[in-house]
matplotlib code that plots the C-alpha trace (Angstrom):
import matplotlib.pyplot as plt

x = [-3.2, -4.2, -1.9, -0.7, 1.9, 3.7, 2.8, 6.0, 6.6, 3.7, 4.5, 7.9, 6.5, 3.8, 6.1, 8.3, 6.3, 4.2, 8.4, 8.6, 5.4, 6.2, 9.7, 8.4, 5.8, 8.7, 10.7, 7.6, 6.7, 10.4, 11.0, 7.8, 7.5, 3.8, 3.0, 1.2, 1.0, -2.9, -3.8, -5.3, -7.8, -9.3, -9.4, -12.2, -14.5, -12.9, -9.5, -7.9, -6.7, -6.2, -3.7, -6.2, -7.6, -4.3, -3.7, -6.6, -6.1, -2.2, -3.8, -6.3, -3.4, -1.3, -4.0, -3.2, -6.1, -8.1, -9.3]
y = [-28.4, -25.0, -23.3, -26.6, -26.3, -29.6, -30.2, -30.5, -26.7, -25.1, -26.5, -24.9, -21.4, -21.7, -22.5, -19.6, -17.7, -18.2, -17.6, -14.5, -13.6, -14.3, -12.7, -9.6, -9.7, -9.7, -7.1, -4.5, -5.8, -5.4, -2.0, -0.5, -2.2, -1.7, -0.8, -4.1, -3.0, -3.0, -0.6, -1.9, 0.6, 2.5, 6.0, 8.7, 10.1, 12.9, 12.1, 11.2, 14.6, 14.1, 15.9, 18.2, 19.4, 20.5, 21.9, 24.1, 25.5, 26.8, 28.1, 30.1, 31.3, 32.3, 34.8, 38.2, 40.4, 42.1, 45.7]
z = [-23.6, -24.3, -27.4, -28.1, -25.7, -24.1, -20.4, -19.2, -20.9, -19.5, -15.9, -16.0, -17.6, -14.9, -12.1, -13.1, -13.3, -9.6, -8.5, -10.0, -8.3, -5.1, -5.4, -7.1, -4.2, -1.4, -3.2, -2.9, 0.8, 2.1, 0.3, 1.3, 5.0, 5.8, 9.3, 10.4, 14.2, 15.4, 18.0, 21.4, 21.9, 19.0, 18.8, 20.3, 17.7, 16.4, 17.7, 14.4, 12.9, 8.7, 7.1, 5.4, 8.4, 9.6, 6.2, 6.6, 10.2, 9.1, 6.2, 8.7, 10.8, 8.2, 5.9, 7.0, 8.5, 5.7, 6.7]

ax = plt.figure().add_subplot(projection="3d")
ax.plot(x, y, z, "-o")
ax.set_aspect("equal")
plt.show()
């Protein structure tokens, strides 16, 4: 057994530890709730509109004109 450890011990740790996995795993999933929703159709080519993007053209609108 590896580090000399008793079988019965290391199934325990190891069974504890595969819980506390799977908990830890639930916690994150039910705090965070992914969207798991697939759309039907995909989008058009350039449809999607980033963040950036939008960043930029408020950015545009909102420089003053320089004379």
């Amino acid at each position: 057994m590896p580090a000399g450890v008793s079988w019965p011990s290391y199934l325990k740790m190891f069974a504890a530890s595969l819980l506390a996995m799977c908990a830890g795993a639930e916690v994150v999933h039910r705090y965070y709730r992914p969207d798991l929703t697939i759309p039907d159709v995909p989008p058009e080519r350039g449809e999607l509109r980033t963040e950036l993007l939008g960043l930029k053209e408020r950015q545009q609108r909102r420089q003053p004109c320089q004379q």
